[in-house]
N, C-alpha and C positions, 0 to 999 in steps of 0.2 A: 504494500500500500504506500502510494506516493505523498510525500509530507502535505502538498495541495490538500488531499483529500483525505487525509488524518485532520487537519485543521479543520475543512469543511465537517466533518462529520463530529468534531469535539462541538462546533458554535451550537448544532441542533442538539447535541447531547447533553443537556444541564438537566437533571430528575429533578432539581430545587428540593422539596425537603422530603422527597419519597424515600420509607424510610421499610427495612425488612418486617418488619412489624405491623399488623393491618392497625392495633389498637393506637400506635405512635405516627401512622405517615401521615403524607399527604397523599392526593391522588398524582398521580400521573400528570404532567404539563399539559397547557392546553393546546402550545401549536405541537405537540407530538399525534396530534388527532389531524393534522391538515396539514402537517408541512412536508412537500413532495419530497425534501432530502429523509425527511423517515419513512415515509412510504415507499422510496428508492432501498432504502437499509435494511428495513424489512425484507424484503423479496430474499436477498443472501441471507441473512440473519434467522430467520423466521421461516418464509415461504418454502425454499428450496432444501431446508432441513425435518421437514416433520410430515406427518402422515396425512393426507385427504383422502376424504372419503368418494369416492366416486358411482358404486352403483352394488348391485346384488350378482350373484352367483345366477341366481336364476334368469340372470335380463341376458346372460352369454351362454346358455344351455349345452345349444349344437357346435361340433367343429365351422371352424369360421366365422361365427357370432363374434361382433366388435362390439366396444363401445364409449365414444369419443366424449374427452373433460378433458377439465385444467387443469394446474397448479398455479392459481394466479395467471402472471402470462404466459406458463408454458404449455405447449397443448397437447394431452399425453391419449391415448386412446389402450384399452384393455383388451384381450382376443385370444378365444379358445383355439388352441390349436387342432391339427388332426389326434395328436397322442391324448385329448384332453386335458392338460396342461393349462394353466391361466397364465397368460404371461402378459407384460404390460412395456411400451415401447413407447418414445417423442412421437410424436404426430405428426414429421416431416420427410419430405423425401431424399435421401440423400445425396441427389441429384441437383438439384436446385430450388430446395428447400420450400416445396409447396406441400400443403397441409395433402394430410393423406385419405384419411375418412372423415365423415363429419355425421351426426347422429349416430343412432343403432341399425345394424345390418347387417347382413352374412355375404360373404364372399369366399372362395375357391383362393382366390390368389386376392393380395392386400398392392390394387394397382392406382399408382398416380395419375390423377387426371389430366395433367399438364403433356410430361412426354411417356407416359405409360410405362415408366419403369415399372416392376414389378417385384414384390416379394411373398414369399411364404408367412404361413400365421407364427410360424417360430421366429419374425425378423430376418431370415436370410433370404440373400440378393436371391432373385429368381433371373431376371432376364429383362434385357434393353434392344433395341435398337444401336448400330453402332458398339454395343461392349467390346467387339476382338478391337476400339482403338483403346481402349481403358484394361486390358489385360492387366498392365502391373495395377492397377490400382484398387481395382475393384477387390479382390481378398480380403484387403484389410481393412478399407473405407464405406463400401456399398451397402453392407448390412446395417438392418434399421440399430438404434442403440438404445439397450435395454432400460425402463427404469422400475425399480422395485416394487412390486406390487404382495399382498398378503392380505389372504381370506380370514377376516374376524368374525367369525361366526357368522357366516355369508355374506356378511358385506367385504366389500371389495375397497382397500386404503394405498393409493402408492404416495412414494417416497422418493425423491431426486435425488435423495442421499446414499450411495451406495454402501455407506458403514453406519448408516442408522440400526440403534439399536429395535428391533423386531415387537411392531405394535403390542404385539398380547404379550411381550415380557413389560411392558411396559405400563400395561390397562388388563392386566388380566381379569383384574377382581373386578370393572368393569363389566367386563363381559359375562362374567358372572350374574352381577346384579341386575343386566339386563332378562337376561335368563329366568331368575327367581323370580322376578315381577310378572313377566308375561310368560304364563304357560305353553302356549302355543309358538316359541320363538323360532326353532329352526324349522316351521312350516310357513313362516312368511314370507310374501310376495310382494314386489312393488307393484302398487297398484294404479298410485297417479302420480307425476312429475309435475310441481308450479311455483313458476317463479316471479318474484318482483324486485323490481331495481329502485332502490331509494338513494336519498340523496344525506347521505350516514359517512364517516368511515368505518370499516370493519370493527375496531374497536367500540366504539358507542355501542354501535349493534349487541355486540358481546354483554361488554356493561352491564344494557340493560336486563339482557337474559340474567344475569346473574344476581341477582335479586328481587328479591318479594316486597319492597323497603314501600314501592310504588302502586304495591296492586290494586292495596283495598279503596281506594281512590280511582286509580284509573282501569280496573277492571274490577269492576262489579260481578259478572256475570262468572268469572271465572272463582271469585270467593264465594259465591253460590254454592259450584262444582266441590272444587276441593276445601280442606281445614288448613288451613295454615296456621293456625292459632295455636302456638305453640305445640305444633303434635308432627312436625317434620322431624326426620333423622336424617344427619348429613354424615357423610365421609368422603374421607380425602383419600386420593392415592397415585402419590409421581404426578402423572400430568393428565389427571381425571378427578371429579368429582363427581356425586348423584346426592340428591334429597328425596327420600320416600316419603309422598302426602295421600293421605286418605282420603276417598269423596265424603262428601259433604251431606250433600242430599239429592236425593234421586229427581225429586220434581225441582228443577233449578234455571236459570233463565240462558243457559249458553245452550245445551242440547239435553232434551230431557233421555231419563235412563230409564228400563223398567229391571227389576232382582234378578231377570234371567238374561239380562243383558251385561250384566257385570264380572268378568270373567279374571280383570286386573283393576289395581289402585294404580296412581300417579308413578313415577319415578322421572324427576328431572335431571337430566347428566350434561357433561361435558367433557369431551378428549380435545386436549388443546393442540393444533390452537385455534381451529373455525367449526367444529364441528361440535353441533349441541343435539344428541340424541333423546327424547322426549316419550314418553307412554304416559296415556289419561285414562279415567275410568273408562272402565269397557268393555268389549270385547277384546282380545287380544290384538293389540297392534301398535307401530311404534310408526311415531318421526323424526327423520332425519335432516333437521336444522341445519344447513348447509351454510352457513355464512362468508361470501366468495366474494373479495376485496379486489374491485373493479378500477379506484382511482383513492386518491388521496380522501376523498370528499366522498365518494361513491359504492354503492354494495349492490351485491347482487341476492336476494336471498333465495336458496333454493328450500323449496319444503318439497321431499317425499314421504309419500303415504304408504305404509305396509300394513298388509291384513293377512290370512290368512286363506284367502278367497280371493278372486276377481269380482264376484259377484259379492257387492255390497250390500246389506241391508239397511231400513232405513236411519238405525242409530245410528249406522259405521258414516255413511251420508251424511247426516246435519251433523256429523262432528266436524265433516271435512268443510262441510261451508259454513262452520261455527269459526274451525282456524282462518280461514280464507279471508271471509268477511267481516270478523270482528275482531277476536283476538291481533290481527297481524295488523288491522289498519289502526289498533288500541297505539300498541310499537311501534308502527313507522312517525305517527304523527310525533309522539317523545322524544324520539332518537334523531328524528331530523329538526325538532325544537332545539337538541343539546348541541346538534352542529352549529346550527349557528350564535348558537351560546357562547360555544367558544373561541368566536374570533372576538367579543367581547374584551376591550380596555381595561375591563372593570374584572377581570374573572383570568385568573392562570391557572390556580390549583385550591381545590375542595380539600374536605376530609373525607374520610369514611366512617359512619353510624356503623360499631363493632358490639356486640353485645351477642357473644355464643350459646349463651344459653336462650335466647329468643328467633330463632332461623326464619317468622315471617317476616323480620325488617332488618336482621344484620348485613351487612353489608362486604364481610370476610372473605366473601368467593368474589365477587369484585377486586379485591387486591389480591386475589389470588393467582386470577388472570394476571393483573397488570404487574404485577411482581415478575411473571414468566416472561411479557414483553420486557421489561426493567432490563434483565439478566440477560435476555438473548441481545439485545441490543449493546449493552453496555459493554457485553462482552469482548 
């Protein structure tokens, strides 16, 4: 790193009085939420070192099944091979660098649109045009180039880092907990894919997920549903957390329940650093809180929906346009409140409301987050 850009990166780097202690900091700077040189830092720091989540085991079934996501900017696509195998590669040709698939789809051979080069689902060159002038070159350069990919309990997470330590060493008990809460877990299915683009940075976004400090206020309908009133359990673990909350009451104003419909309680989680996995009363099912950092300023939120069936019924239904419609437009309108909060004069850095023994207002797992940005940055 050149002294330029050691200096440029110390000016953005001041935490001011953030501090390891959630009961002692401060929060987090405010132009660390908008200023493109952290958003720039992030991407190395953050982005290009840890796990995203991208899609299910079951959306790549058959040999040749793709299926094309990020890592922030980079554009990685996942693909069954002929031997079965899940293997995950850049999303570029190595030709002249044009995207390779886009959506989900099956193919025989994984060919570029541009000059049709061609490869196999295991990443190796298959066949060009022209190749006998690229003889020497082709061996060592033409094959796609691998990035890490690893099935967590059928979801699918890759990783740019090829010495990243291995998700489920990492979130096991995670995985776990997800497990214990929904009975029906390794029979789900993605059932709908929907997304919306606010005008957040990725962090806000986060933030707000990470506390209940805000609800009984600005989500009524959801303190209806579940108890937050001191009857959550939280744990920690490495680079996860969950709260298990109890519903509330069955005839409630978000989506009503009936006793044979209730099959799971709540469990709120998080695997850092964008991915906020979620299960609500119900029948068996979970969502995948995808929170996919578009610009300094900008978010992309993906919500998938998994169930146990394609065929929803009509609980599984008004939950989905319960999150849709209500819940999510509860959140965006907040979190793009707090953006422009903090370009504010008046405003650099908050505290955090810490009180462990009350988990529907503490605010702990907010700096528990911003503790891991803190460290990966600082670092």
């Amino acid at each position: 790193m050149n002294e330029h850009f050691k200096s440029k990166a110390r000016a953005v780097l001041d935490a001011g009085r953030f501090d390891p202690l959630a009961e002692n900091s401060s929060t987090l700077p405010s132009e660390w939420y908008y200023d493109p040189e952290i958003y720039r830092l992030e991407h190395e720091a953050i982005f290009y070192k840890t796990w995203w989540y991208q899609c299910h085991t079951t959306d790549i079934p058959n040999p040749g099944d793709y299926h094309a996501g990020q890592i922030a900017d980079q554009g990685i696509f996942v693909v069954r091979g002929d031997d079965g195998a899940i293997r995950a590669f850049y999303n570029v040709c190595s030709h002249r660098a044009h995207p390779l698939v886009e959506g989900r789809g099956n193919a025989k051979l994984i060919v570029c649109p541009y000059h049709q080069w061609s490869y196999n689902a295991d990443g190796c060159f298959r066949g060009a045009r022209g190749r006998d002038a690229l003889k020497d070159w082709i061996p060592d350069n033409a094959d796609l180039k691998p990035v890490r990919v690893e099935n967590y309990g059928g979801l699918l997470f890759v990783n740019l880092d090829a010495d990243a330590t291995p998700l489920i060493d990492q979130a096991g008990k995670f995985l776990h907990d997800l497990r214990d809460c929904c009975p029906g877990f390794d029979d789900l299915v993605r059932v709908e894919r929907w997304e919306k683009d606010i005008a957040a940075n990725w962090k806000t976004v986060i933030d707000n997920n990470h506390e209940c400090y805000h609800c009984a206020v600005n989500h009524k309908t959801l303190m209806e549903l579940v108890d937050y009133d001191n009857k959550a359990t939280w744990s920690d673990d490495g680079i996860t957390f969950t709260h298990g909350v109890e519903k509330k009451a069955l005839d409630n104003g978000a989506y009503a329940l009936k006793p044979e419909d209730v099959e799971q309680d709540s469990l709120f989680g998080y695997i850092w650093p964008t991915v906020i996995p979620l299960m609500y009363p119900g029948s068996p099912s979970l969502c995948m809180f995808h929170v996919m950092p578009t610009g300094p300023e900008t978010t992309r939120e993906r919500w998938d929906f998994y169930f146990t069936s394609h065929d929803l019924n009509a609980q599984e239904r008004n939950f989905i346009d319960y999150i849709k419609t209500v819940l999510v437009e509860e959140d965006v309108g907040l979190c793009e409140g707090v953006q422009k909060g903090l370009h504010s004069r008046g405003y650099r850095q908050g505290r955090f409301v810490v009180d462990r023994n009350h988990s529907e207002f503490s605010e702990h797992h907010v700096h528990f987050f911003q503790k891991m940005v803190h460290d990966a940055l600082m670092a």
